[in-house]
Backbone bond lengths (Angstrom), bond angles and torsions (degrees), N, CA, C in turn:
res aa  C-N    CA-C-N  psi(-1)  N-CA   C-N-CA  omega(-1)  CA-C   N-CA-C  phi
1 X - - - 1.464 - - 1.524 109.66 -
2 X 1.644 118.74 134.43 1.186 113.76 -175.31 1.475 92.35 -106.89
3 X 1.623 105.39 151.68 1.840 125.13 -153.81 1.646 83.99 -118.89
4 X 1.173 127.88 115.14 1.757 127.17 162.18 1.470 96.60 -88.82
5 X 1.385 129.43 94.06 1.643 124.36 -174.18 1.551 103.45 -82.43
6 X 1.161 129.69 -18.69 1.412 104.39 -169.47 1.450 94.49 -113.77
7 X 1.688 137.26 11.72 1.065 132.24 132.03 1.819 127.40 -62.42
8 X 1.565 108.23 -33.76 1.481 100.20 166.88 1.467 134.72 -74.95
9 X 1.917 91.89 -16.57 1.193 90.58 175.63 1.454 114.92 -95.19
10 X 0.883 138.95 -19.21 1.437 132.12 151.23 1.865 116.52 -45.85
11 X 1.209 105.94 -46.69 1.325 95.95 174.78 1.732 117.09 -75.34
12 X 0.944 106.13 -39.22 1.655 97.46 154.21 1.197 144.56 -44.34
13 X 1.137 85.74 -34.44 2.192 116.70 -172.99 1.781 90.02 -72.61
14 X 1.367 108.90 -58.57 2.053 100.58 -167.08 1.369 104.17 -83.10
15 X 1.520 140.26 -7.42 1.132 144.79 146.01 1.611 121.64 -50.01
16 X 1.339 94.86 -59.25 1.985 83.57 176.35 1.636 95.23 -103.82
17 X 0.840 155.07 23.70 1.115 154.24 135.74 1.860 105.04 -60.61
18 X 1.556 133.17 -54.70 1.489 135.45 176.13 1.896 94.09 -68.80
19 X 1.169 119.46 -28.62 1.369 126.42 -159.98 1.774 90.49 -68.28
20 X 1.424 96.32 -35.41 2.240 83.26 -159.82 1.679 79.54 -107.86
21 X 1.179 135.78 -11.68 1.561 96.87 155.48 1.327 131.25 -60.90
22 X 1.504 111.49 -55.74 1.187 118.69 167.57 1.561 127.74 -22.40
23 X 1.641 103.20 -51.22 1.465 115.01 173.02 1.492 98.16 -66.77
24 X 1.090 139.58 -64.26 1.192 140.49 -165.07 2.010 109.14 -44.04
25 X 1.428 105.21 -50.75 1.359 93.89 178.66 1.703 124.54 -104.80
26 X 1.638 97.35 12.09 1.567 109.67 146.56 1.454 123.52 -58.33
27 X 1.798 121.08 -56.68 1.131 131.29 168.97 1.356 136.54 -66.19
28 X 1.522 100.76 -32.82 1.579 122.91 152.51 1.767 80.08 91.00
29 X 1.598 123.09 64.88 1.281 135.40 -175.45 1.803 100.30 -121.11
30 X 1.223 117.71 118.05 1.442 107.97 165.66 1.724 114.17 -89.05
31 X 1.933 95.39 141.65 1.351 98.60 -159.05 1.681 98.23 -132.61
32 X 1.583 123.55 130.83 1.262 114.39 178.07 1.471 98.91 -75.77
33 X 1.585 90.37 168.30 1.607 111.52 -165.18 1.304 115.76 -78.81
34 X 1.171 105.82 -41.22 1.511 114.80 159.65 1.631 138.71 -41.07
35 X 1.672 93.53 -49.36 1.151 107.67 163.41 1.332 131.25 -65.37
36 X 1.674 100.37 -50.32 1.797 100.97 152.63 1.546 127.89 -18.54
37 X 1.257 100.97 -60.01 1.627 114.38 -159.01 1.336 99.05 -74.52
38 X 1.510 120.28 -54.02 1.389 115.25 166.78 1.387 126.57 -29.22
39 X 1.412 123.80 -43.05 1.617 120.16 -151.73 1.858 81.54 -95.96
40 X 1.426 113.30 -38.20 1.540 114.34 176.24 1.478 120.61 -50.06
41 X 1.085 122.11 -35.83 1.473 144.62 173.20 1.629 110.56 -79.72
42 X 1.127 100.40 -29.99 2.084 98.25 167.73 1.559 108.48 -76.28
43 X 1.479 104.56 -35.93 1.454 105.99 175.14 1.513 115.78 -41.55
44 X 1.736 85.93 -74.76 1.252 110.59 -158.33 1.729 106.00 -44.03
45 X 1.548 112.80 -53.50 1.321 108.70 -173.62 1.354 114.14 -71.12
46 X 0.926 116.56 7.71 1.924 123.86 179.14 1.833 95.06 -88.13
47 X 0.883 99.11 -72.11 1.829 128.12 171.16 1.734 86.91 -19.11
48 X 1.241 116.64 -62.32 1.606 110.73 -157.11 1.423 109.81 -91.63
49 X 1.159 113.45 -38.85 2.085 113.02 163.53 1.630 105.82 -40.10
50 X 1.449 106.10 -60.18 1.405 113.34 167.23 1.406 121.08 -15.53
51 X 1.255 103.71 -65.85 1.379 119.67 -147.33 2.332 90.55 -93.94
52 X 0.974 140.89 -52.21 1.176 141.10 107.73 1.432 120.94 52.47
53 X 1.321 89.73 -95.84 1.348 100.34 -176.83 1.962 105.92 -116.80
54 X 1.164 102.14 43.53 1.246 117.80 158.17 1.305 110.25 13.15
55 X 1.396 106.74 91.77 1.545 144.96 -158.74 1.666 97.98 -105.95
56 X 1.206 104.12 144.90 1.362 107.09 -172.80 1.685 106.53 -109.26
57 X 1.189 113.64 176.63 2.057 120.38 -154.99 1.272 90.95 -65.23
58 X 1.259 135.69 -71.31 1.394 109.42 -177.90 1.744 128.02 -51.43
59 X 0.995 102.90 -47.86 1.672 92.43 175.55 1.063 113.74 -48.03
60 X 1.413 120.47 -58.88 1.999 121.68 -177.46 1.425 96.77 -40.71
61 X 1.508 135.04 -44.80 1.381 121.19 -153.80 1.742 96.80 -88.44
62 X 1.053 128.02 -45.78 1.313 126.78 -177.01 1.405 105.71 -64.59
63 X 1.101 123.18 -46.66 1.392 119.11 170.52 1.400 130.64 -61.18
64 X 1.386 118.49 -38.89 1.549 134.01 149.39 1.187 92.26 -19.95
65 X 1.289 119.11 -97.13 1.691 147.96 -150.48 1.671 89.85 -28.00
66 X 1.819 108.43 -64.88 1.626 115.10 -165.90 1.337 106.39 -66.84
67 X 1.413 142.65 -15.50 1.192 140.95 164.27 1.498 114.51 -69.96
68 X 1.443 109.48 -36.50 1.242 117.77 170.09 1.415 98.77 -48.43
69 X 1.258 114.94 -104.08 1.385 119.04 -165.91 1.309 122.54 -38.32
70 X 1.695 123.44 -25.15 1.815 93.87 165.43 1.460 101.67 -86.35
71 X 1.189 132.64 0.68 1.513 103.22 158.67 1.468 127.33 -69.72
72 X 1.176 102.67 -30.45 1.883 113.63 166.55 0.853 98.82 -32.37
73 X 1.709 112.97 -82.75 1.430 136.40 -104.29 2.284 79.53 -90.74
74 X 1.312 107.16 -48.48 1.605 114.25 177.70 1.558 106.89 -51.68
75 X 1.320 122.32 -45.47 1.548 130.70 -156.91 1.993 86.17 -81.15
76 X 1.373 86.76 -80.67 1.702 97.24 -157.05 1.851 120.32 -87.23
77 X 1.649 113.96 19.08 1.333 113.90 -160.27 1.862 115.51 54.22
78 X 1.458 79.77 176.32 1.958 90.29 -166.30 1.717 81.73 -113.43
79 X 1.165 131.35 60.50 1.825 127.67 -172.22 1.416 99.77 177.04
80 X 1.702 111.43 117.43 1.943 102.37 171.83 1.168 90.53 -80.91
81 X 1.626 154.05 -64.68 1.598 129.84 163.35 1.725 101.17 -101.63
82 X 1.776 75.82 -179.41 1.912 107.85 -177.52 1.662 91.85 -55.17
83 X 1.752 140.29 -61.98 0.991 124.73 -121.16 1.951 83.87 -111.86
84 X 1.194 131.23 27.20 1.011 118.22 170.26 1.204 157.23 -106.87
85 X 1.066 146.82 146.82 1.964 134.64 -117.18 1.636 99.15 -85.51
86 X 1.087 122.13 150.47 1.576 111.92 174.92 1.521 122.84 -66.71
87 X 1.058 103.11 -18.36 1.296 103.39 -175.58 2.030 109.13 -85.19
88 X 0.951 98.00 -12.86 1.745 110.18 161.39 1.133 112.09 -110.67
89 X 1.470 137.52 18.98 1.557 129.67 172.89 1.628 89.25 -115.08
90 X 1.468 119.13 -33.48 1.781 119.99 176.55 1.603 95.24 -68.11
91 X 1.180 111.07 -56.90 1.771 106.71 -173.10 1.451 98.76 -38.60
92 X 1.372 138.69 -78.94 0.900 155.83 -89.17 2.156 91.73 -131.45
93 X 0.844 117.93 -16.61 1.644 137.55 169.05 1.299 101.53 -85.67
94 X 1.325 134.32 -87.04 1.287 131.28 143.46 1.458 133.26 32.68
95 X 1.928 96.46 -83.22 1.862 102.04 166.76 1.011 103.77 -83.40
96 X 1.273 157.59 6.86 1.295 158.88 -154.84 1.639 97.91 -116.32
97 X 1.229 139.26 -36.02 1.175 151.02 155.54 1.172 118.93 -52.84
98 X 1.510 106.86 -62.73 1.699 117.58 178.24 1.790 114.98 -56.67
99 X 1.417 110.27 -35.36 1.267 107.63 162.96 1.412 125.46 -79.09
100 X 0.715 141.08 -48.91 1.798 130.39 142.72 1.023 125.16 -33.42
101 X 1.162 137.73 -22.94 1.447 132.46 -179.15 1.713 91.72 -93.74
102 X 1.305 132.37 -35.74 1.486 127.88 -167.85 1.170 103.35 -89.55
103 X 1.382 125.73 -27.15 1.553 115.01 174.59 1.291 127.20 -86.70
104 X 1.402 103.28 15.86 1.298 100.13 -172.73 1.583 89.56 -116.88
105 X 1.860 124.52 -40.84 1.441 111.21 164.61 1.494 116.03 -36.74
106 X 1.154 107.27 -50.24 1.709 107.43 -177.03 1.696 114.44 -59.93
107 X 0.941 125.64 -29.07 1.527 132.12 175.08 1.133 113.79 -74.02
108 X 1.890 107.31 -68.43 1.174 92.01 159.10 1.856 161.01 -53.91
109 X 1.540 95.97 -20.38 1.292 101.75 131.07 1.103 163.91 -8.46
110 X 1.051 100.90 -81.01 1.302 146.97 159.98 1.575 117.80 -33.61
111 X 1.888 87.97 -65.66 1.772 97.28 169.70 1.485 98.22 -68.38
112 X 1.171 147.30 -90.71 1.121 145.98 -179.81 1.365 112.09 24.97
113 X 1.505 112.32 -92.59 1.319 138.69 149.62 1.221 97.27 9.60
114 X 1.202 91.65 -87.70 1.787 99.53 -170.31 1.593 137.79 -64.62
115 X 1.100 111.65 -11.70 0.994 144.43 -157.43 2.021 99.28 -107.88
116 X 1.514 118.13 -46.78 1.313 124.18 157.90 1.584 123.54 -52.91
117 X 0.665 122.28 -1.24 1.424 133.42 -160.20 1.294 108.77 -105.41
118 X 1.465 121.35 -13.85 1.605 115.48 162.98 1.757 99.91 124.52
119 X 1.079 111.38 157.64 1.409 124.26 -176.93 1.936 109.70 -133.02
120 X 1.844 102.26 107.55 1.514 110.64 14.16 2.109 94.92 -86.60
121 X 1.289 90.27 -162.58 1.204 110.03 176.01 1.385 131.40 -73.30
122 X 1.755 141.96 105.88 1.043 105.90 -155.96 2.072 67.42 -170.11
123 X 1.814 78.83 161.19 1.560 101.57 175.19 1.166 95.86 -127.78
124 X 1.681 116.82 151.41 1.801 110.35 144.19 1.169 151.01 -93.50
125 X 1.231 100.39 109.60 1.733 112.70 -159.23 1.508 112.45 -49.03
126 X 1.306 132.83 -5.35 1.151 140.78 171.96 1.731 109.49 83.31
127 X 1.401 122.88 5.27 1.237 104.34 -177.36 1.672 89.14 -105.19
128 X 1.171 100.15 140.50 1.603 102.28 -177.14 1.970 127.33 59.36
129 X 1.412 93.63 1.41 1.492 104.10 179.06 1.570 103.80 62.62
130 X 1.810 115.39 9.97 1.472 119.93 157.18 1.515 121.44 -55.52
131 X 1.534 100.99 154.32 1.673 106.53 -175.27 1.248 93.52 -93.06
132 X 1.523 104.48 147.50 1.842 108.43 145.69 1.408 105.56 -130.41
133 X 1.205 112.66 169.30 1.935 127.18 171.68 1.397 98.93 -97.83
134 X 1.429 116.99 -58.43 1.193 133.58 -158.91 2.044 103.96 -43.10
135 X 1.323 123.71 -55.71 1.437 103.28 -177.91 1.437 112.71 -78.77
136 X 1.242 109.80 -4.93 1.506 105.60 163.39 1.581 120.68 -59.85
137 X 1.443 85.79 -60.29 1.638 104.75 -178.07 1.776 111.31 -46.56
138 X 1.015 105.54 -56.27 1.846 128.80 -178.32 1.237 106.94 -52.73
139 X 1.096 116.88 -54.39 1.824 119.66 -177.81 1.533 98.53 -76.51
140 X 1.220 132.48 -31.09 1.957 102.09 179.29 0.952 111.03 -78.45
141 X 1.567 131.01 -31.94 1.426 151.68 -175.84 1.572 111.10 -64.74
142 X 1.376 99.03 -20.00 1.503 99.04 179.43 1.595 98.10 -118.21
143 X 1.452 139.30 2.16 1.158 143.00 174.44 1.701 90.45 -91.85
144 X 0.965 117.05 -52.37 2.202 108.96 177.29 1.412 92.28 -63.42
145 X 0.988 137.16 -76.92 1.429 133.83 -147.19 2.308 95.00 -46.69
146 X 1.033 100.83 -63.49 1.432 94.35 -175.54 1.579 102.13 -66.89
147 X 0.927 155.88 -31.14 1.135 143.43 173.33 1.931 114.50 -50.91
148 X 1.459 99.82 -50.41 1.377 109.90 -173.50 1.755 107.01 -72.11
149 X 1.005 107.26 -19.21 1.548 113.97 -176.07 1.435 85.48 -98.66
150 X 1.087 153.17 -38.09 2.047 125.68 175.76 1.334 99.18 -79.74
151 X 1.507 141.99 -1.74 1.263 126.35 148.61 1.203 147.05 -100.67
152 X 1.558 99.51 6.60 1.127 112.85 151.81 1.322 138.39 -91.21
153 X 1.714 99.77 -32.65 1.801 113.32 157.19 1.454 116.76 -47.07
154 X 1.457 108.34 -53.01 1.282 113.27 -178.03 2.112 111.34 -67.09
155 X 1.063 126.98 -27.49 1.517 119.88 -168.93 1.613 96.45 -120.87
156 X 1.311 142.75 7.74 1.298 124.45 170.43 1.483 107.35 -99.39
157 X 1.121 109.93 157.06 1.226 131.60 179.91 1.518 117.12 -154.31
158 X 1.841 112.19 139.18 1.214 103.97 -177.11 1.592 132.22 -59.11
159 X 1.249 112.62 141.48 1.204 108.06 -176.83 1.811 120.47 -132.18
160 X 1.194 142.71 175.30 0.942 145.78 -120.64 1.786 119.89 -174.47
161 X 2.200 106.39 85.72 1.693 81.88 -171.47 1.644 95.57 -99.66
162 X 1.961 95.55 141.19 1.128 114.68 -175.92 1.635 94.72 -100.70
163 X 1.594 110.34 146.40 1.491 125.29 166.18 1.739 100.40 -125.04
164 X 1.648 101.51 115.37 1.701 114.31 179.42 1.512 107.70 -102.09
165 X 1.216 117.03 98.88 2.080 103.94 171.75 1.343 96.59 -114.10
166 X 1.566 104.94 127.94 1.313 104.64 164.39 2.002 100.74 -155.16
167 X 1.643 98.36 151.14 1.411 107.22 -162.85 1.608 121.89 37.43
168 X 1.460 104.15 45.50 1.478 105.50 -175.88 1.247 148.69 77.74
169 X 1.586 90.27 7.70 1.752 112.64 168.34 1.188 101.98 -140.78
170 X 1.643 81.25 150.88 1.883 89.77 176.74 1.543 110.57 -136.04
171 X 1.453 96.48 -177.66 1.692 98.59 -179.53 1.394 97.04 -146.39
172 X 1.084 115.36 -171.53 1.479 149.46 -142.00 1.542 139.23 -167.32
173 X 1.672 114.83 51.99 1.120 111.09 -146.14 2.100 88.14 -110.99
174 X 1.459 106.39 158.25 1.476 136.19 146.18 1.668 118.38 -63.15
175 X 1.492 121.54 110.56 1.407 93.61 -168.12 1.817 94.56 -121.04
176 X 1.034 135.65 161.93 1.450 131.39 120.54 1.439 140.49 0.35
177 X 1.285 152.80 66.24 1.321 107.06 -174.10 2.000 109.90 -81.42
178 X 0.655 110.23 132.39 1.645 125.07 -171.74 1.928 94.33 -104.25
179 X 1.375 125.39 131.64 0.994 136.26 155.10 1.600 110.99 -102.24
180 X 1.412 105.24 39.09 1.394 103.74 174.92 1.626 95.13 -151.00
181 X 1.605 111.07 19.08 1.616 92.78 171.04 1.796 81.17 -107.36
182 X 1.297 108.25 132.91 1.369 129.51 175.91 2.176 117.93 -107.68
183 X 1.606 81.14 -3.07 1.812 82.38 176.22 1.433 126.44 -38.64
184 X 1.234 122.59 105.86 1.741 119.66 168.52 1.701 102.59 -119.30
185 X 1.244 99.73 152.60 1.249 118.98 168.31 1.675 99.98 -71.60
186 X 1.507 96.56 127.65 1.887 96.24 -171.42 2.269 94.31 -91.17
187 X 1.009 91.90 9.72 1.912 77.58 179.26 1.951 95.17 -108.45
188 X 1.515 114.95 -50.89 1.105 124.57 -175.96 1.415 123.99 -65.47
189 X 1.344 120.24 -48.61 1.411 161.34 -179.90 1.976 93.81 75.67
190 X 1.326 105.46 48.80 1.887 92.25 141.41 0.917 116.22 -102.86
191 X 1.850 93.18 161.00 1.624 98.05 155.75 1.421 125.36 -63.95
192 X 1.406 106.73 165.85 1.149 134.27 166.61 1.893 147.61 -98.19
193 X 1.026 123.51 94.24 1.344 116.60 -169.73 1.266 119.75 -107.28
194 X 1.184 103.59 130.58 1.972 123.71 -153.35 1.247 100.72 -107.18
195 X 1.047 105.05 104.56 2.312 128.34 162.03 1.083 107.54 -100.69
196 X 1.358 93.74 146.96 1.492 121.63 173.90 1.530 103.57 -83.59
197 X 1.585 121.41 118.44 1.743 128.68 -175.99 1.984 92.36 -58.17
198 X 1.227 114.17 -30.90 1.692 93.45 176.75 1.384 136.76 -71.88
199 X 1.640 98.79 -38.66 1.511 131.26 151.97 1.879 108.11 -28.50
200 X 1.412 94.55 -80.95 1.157 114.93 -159.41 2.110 106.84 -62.69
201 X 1.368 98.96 75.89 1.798 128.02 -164.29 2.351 87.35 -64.47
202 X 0.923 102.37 113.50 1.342 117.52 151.28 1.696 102.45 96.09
203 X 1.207 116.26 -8.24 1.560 118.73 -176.87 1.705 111.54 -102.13
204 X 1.213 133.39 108.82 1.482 134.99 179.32 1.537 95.47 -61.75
205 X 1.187 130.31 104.23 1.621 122.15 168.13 1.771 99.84 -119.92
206 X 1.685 96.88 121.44 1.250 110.42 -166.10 1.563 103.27 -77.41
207 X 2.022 110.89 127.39 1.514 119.31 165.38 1.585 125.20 -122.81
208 X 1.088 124.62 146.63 1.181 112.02 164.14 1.663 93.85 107.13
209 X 1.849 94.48 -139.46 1.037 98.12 -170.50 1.650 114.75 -100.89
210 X 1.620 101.62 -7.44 1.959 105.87 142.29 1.528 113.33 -30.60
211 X 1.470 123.22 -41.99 1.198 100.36 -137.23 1.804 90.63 -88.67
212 X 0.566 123.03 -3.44 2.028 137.21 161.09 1.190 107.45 -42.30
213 X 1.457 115.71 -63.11 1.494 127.82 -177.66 1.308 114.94 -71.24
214 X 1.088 147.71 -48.53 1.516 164.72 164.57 1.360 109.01 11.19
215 X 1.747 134.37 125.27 1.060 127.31 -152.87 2.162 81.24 -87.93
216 X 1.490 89.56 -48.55 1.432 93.13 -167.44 1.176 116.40 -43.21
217 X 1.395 118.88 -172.07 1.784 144.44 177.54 1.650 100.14 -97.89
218 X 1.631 118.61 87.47 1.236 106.20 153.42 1.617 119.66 -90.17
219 X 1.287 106.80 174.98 1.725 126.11 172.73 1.757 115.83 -96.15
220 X 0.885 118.98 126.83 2.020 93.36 168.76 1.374 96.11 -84.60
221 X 1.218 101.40 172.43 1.688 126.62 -175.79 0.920 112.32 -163.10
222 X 1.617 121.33 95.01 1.398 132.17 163.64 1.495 120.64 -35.72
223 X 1.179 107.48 148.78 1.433 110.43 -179.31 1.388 108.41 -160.11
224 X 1.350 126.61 130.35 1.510 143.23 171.25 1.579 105.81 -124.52
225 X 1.324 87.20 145.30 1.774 116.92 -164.83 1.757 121.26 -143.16
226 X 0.991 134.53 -167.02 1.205 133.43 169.62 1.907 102.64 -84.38
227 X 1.060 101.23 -22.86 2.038 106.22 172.93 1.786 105.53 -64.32
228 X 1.449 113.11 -38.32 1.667 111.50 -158.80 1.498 95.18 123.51
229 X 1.277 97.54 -176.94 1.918 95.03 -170.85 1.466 96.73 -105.09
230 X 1.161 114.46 151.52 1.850 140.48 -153.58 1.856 89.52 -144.64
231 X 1.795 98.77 146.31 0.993 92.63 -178.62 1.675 111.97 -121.83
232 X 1.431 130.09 129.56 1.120 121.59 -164.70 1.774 122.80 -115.39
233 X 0.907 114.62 140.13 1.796 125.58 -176.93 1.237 112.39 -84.40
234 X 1.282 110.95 111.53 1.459 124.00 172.77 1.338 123.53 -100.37
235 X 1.013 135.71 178.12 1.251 148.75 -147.37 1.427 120.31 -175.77
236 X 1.456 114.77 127.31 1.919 117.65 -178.59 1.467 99.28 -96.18
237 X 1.149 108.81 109.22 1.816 125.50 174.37 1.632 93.96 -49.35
238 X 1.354 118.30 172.14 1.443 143.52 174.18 1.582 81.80 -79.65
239 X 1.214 119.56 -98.14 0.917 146.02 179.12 1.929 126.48 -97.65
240 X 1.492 111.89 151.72 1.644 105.54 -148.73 1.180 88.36 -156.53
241 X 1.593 118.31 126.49 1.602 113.55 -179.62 1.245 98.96 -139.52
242 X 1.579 123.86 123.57 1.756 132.37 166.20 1.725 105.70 -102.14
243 X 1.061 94.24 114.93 1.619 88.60 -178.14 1.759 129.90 67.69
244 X 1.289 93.39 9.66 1.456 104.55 179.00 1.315 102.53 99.07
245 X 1.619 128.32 -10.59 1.391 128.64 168.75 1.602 120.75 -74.31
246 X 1.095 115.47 124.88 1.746 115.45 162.74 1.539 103.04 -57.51
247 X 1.502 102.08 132.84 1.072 115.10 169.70 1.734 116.34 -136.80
248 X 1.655 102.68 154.36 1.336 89.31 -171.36 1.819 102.14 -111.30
249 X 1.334 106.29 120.59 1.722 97.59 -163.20 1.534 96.68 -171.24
250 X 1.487 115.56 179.22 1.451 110.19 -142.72 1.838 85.71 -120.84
251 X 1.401 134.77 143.57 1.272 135.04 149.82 1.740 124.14 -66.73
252 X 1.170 147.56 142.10 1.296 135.18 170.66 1.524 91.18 -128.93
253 X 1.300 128.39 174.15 1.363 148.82 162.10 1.158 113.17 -134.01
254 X 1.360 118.29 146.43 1.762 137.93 165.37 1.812 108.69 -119.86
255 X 0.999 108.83 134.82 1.296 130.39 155.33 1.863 116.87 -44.56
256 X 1.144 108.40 21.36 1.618 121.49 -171.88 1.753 118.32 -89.43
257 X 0.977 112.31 162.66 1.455 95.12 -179.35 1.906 93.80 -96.53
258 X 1.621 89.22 168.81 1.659 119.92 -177.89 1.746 106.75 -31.54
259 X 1.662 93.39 -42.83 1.928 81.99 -171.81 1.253 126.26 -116.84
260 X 1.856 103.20 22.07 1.354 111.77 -166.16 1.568 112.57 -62.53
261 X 0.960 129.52 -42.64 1.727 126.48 158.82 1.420 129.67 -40.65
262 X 1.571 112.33 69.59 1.437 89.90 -161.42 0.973 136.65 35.86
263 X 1.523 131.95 40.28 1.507 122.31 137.28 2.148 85.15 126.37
264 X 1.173 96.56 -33.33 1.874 96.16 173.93 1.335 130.61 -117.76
265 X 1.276 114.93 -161.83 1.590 106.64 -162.39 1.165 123.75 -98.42
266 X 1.167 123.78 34.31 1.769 126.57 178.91 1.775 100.43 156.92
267 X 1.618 97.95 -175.57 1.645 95.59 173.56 1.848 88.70 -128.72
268 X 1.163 126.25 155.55 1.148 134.01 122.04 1.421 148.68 -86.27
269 X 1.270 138.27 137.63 1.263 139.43 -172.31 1.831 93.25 -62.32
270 X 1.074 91.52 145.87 1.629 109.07 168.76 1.342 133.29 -65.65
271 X 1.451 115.06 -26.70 1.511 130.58 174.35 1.267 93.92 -86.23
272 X 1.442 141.73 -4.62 1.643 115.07 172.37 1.837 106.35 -103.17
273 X 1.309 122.72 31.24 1.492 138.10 -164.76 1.576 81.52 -114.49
């Protein structure tokens, strides 16, 4: 058998290369391009040792898995932020793996599929017992395309980038928007937007029983939940950006880890979208 290696690895390379976008705008994670290509290129050359030194079903699958994860860990870091607890950067590494490793079975697949079907590739359209590629080609291309769109219907959710500067630091968080966080300040009547203190990478936002000590001017802000009602310390940012919009609205913090919000770093009320 003759091996074209730097033909498989190219086809590997735009395979998990679509493989960690996909993840990327499943999670709704921004990823440099560079980095992309990198974790695509660990693939790819994993993909061809594989194949190589003719690795047997368990190895491909155990090995998958470890290819998986340095493509993560290269593409998307081993941390959803700088300030967050390990035990939510393992959570959160973890599904971040499991989806890369499954989106790429599904792709790869995919090629498979297509790729079984004979070389070149072709069905008979029945007029003349002539070949074509073309409805071959069209129907898988339109079998991924709807596939990737019911998994994205099904796992996206709106989301929300918040910019917090206050006393000279700022942050940068991914939020939720939740039409079920209803927090207002009951003296002011703003809303309220709830970060996670691990999330929230370079900003000290006082929780708990910090917020007692606090040199600053906080607000309380009642809050009821499925726990009972908890009471939370807010704070008027310098400055407050939803979507690149100034907004005028209050910060709170929880003692929560990085991805306790469904998977991101706070919720926002819906009327500040």
């Amino acid at each position: 058998m003759v091996l074209y290696a730097d033909i498989l690895f190219l086809v590997d390379l735009s395979m998990d290369f679509l493989t960690l976008c996909l993840c990327a705008r499943l999670t709704h994670r921004k990823t440099a391009l560079l980095r992309t290509l990198a974790g695509a290129a660990l693939g790819a050359l994993g993909s061809v040792l594989l194949l190589v030194t003719d690795a047997g079903r368990g190895a491909v699958f155990f090995a998958g898995l470890f290819l998986s994860a340095g493509m993560t860990a290269v593409c998307f870091g081993i941390r959803p932020a700088a300030r967050a607890s390990f035990r939510a950067s393992v959570r959160w590494f973890f599904r971040q793996v499991l989806l890369v490793w499954g989106s790429g079975a599904i792709t790869g697949g995919c090629m498979s599929m297509l790729l079984s079907l004979g070389t070149p590739v072709y069905l008979e359209t029945g007029y003349g017992g002539k070949t074509s590629f073309w409805p071959v080609f069209l129907a898988t291309t339109g079998a991924v395309y709807c596939l990737i769109r019911l998994l994205q219907r099904h796992m996206t959710r709106r989301t929300a980038e918040v910019l917090v500067m206050h006393r000279g630091k700022s942050t940068r968080c991914t939020v939720l928007v939740d039409s079920g966080n209803l927090l207002r300040d009951p003296l002011t009547g703003r809303e309220v937007i709830l970060l996670s203190r691990d999330a929230a990478a370079g900003l000290d936002l006082p929780a708990g029983e910090e917020a007692y000590k606090a040199a600053e001017h906080l607000l309380p802000v009642p809050a009821s939940g499925v726990n009972g009602t908890r009471l939370l310390w807010a704070l008027r940012p310098e400055l407050l950006l939803v979507n690149g919009t100034a907004r005028d609205a209050l910060v709170a913090a929880e003692q929560v880890p990085a991805d306790h919000y469904g998977g991101f770093s706070g919720t926002c009320p819906l009327s500040l979208v």
